[in-house]
Each structure stands twice: as C-alpha cells, then as structure tokens.
C-alpha positions as CSV (number, residue, x, y, z in Angstrom):
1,X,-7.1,25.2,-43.4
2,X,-6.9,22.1,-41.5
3,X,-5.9,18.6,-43.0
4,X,-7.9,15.2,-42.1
5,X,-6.1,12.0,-42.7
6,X,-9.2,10.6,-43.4
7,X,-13.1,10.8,-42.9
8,X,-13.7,9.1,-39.8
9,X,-11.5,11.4,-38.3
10,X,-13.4,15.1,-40.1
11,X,-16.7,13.4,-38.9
12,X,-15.4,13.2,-35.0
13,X,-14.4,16.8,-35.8
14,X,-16.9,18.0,-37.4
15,X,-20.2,16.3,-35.7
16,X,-21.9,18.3,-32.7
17,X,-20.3,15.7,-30.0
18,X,-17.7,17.5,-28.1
19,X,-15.0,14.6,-27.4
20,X,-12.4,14.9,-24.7
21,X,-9.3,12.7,-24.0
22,X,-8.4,12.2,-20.3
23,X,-5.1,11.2,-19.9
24,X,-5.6,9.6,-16.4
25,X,-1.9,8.9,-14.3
26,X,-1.6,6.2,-12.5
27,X,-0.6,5.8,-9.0
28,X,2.0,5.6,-7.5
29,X,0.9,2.9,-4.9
30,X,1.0,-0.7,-6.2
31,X,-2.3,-1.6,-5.9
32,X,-3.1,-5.4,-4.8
33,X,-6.5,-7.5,-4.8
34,X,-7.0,-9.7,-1.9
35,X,-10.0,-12.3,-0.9
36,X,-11.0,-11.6,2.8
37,X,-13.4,-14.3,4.8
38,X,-16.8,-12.7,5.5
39,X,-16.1,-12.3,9.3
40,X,-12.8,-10.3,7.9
41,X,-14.8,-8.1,6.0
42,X,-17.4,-7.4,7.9
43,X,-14.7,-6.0,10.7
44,X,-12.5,-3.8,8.2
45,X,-15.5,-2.6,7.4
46,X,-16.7,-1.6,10.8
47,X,-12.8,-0.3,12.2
48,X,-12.6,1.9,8.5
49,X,-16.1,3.5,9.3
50,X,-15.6,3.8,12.7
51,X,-12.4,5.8,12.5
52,X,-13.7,8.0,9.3
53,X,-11.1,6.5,7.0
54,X,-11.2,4.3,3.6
55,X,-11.1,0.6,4.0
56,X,-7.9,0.3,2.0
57,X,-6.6,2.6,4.1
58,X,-7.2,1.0,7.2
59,X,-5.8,-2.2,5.7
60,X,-2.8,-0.9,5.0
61,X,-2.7,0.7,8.5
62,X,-3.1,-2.5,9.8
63,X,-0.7,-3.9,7.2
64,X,2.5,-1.8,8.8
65,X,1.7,-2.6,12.4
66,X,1.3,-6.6,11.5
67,X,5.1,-6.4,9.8
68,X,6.2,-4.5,12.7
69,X,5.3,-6.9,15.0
70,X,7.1,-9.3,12.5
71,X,10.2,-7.4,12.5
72,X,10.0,-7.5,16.1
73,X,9.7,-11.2,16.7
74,X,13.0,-11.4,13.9
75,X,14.6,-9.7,16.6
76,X,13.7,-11.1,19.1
77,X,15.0,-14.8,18.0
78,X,18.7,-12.5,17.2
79,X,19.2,-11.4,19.9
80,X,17.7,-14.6,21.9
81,X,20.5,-16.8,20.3
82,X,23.1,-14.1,20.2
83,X,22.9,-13.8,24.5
84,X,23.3,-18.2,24.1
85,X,26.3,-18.0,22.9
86,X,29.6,-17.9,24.9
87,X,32.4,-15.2,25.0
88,X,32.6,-11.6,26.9
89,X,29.0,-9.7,26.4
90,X,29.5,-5.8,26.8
91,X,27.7,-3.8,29.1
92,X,25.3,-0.9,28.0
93,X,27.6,1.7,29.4
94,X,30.8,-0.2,27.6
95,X,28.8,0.2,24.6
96,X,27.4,3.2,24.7
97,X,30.3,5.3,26.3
C-alpha cells in the first residue's frame, strides 16, 4: 500500500503524465560570460568554424597562449634586471655541471 502525504502529490502519481527528475551535475569548468566587440566576434567565430571546434573552446585556446606570452614577458623583465645588477654571474656550464 503506498502512503501520500497529501493530494497534490497522489494526483502527480496517479495522473497519466509520466514525470521524470533529472538531476543534472554541473561542471567542473567555471564558466564566465564576457562582452566581445562585433569585429571580435565575428573572428572567433570564423577561427572556431574554421578549425571544427566550439567557440568557447577556441577562446579558451586562445586564452592559454595569451597568458603564456604574459608569463613570458614577466620573465623577461626578471631576468632583464637580474643581468643589471652587479656581482659574479655563473656560466651555464658552472650551473649546470
């Protein structure tokens, strides 16, 4: 014998509507909303249909080689004013022998 804690809930039981509960999980990738110019667009758009692949992805393709080429520069400007300054420098083979 089954229970109902009340009608509503014999009626969604009971009626000829099959109901079904998706439990849908999110992702794992945070997910952020951006505005792009039209001319920006318009080129994801292109490059993502030209190499058969979603636009997001593409973005975020394009995302990881932009802050590699940030990390880069950071360098750069280390090791820039690390050669200025005075005192013995080390030679490759000192350091790496």
């Amino acid at each position: 014998m089954c229970v109902f804690k009340n009608k509503k809930q014999k009626d969604m039981l009971t009626n000829d509507t099959l109901l079904i509960h998706l439990r849908i999980m999110t992702t794992i990738k945070r997910r952020l909303n951006i505005t792009l110019a039209p001319d920006i667009e318009k080129l994801i758009t292109h490059i993502a249909k030209r190499d058969r692949v979603p636009e997001a992805t593409k973005i975020s393709e394009l995302l990881k080689i932009s802050l590699a080429m940030e990390e880069d520069k950071a360098f750069t400007v280390l090791a820039e004013s690390r050669l200025k300054e005075k005192g013995k420098k080390l030679t490759h083979k000192e350091v790496w022998a």
